[in-house]
Each structure stands twice: as C-alpha cells, then as structure tokens.
C-alpha positions in Angstrom: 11.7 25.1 14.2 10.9 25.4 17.7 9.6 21.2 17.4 13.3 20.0 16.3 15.6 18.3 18.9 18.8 19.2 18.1 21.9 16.5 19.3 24.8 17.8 19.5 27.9 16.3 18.8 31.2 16.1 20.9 32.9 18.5 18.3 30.1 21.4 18.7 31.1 21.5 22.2 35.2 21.0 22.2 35.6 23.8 19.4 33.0 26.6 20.4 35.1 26.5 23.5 38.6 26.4 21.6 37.4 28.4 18.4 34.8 30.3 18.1 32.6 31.0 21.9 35.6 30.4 24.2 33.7 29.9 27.6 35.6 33.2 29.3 34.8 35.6 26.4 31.5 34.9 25.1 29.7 33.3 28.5 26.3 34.3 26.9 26.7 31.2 24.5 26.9 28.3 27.2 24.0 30.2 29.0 22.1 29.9 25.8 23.2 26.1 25.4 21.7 25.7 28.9 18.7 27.6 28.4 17.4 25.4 25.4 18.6 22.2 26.6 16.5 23.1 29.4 13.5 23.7 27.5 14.1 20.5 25.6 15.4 21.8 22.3 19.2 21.0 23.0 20.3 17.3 24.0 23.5 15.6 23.9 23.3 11.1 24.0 26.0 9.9 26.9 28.1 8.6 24.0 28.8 11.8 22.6 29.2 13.7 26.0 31.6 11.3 27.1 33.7 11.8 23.8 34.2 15.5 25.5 37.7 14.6 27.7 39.8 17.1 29.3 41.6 17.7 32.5 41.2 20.2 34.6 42.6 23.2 32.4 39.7 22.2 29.9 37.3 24.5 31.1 34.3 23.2 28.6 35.1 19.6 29.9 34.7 20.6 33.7 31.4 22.7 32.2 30.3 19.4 30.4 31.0 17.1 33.5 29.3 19.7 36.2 26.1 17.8 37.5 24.0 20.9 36.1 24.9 21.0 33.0 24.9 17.0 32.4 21.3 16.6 34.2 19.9 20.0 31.7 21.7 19.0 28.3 22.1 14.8 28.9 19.4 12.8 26.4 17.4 10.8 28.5 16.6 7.9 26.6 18.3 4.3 26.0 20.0 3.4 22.6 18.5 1.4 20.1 21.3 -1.1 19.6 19.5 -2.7 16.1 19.5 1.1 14.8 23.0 1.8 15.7 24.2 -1.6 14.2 22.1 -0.9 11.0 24.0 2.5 11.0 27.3 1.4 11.4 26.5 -2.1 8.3 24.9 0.1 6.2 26.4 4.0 6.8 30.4 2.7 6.8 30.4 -1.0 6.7 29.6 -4.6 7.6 33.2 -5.7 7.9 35.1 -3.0 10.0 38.4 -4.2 11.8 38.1 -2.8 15.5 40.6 -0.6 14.5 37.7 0.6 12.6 35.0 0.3 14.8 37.2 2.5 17.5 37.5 5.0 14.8 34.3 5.5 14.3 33.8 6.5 18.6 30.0 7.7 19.4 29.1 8.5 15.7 26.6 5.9 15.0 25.1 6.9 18.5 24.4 10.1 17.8 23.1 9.1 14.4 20.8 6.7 15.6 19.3 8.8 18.3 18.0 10.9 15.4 16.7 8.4 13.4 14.5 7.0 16.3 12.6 10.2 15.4 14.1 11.7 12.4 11.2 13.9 11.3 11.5 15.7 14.5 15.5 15.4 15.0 18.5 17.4 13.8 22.3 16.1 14.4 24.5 19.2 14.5 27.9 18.5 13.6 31.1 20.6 13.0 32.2 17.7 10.4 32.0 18.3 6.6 30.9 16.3 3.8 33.6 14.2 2.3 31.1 12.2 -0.1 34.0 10.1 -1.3 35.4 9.0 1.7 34.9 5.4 2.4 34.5 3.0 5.2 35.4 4.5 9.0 36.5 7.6 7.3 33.5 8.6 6.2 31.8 11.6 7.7 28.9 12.0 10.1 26.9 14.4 7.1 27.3 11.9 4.6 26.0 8.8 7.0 23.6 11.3 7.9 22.4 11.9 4.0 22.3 7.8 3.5 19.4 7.4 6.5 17.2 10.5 5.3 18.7 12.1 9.4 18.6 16.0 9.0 22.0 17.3 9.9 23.2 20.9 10.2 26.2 22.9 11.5 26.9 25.2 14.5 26.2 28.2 12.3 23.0 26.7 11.0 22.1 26.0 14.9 22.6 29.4 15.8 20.4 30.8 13.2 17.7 28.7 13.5 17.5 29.3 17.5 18.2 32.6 16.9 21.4 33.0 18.7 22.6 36.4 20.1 25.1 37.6 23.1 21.7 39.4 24.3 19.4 36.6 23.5 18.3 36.8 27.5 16.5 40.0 26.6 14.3 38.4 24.1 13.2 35.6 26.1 
C-alpha cells in the first residue's frame, strides 16, 4: 500500500512510547516513523499532535515537539471545518453539551482529514470498536466505519509498512 497516507493518532504515539517501542529500547521504531513521514506515507493533523502533552520527563513528547520531527511528520494542509462538523452531527451527535464536545478532543480532526481523501487515507488508531457506545463515547473505529474512512491499528501499520528493528537495511 505504498499510495496510503496513514494519520496517526495521539494514542499511536503516547503508548508505543509507554507500551510497546519505548523510545530508549527500541530507537529503530521512531527512526522508522521518521523515515516514512519523510517520504510522505506517515502524517499526523496539528490537532492530534497537539493532544501529545508531556513535560520534560516525557521523552515522546520532547520527540513530538523537536522542530525535526514536527516539520517531517506535521500534515500540511488546512481543516475542512464543514467535514469536521458533519463528522462530529452525524458520527456522535448534533446536540453535544461542551462537556461533550471537549470529550471528543481532535477526533473528528483526524477523521476528517481522511475523509478529504478517503480512498487514499488510513486513520491508525490504538482505540477499539465499542459499536454500542453512544454519543461522545463513541469510538474513533466506529465513526470511522459510519463515513466509509479506512482505519487500522498500530499492529496493522507495522505490517503493512513492513516494520522491523533492521528495516534500515532493506531500504
């Protein structure tokens, strides 16, 4: 799928770092987000990079914030505001409270970034369906499902980029 655009979401980021590719043990991982948001495969919108928070003992935070990494990985393009407004009416609903609407954070952002081009546009997402949850609970897959916007997980990601701790050797 070397075509797709894959957005990441704020939670890709936060737990590869705490989880799974913590930035001291597995560096090669955060090269390899570099590479391909270099090469225009990996992008994450403002709103969801600015959902990443962290002092400075939040090494993926400082990573996230350094002016490489934001000029290589940051999605240069404006918001469509009707998109994300017909995303948030018609993907949770057309009478949340703000309470709501703060719930929701960058969510319909990164949604309607890949709807502005969904056949060549992947969300990636660490959130799981919850098909019955309603309203601001429900989850980015589901809203995702509702607007015909492909959306994967990290692991899904990795495979389809091929992802390896040697992966500089093969490119």
């Amino acid at each position: 799928m070397p075509n797709k655009l894959y957005l990441l979401d704020a939670n890709v980021i936060i737990h590869a770092h705490d989880y799974y590719y913590n930035m001291v043990r597995v560096p090669e991982f955060w090269g390899w987000v570099l590479h391909h948001a270099e090469n225009g495969g990996l992008k994450m919108p403002f709103e969801t990079m600015d959902e990443v928070k962290g002092g400075a003992e939040a090494m993926h935070a400082q990573w996230l914030k350094s002016s490489v990494v934001k000029n290589r990985l940051l999605l240069d393009e404006e918001v469509d505001s009707d998109l994300v407004a017909d995303i948030v009416d018609n993907g949770y609903a057309p009478d949340l409270s703000e309470v709501e609407v703060e719930k929701l954070g960058a969510d319909p952002f990164l949604i309607s970034y890949a709807l502005a081009d969904k056949a060549n546009r992947v969300v990636i997402s660490n959130e799981r369906s919850r098909p019955k949850a309603t309203r601001a609970n429900r989850m980015i897959p589901d809203v995702c499902k509702n607007f015909d916007v492909q959306c994967y997980d990290v692991y899904r990601l990795l495979k389809d980029l091929n992802f390896s701790t040697d992966w500089r050797s093969r490119v």
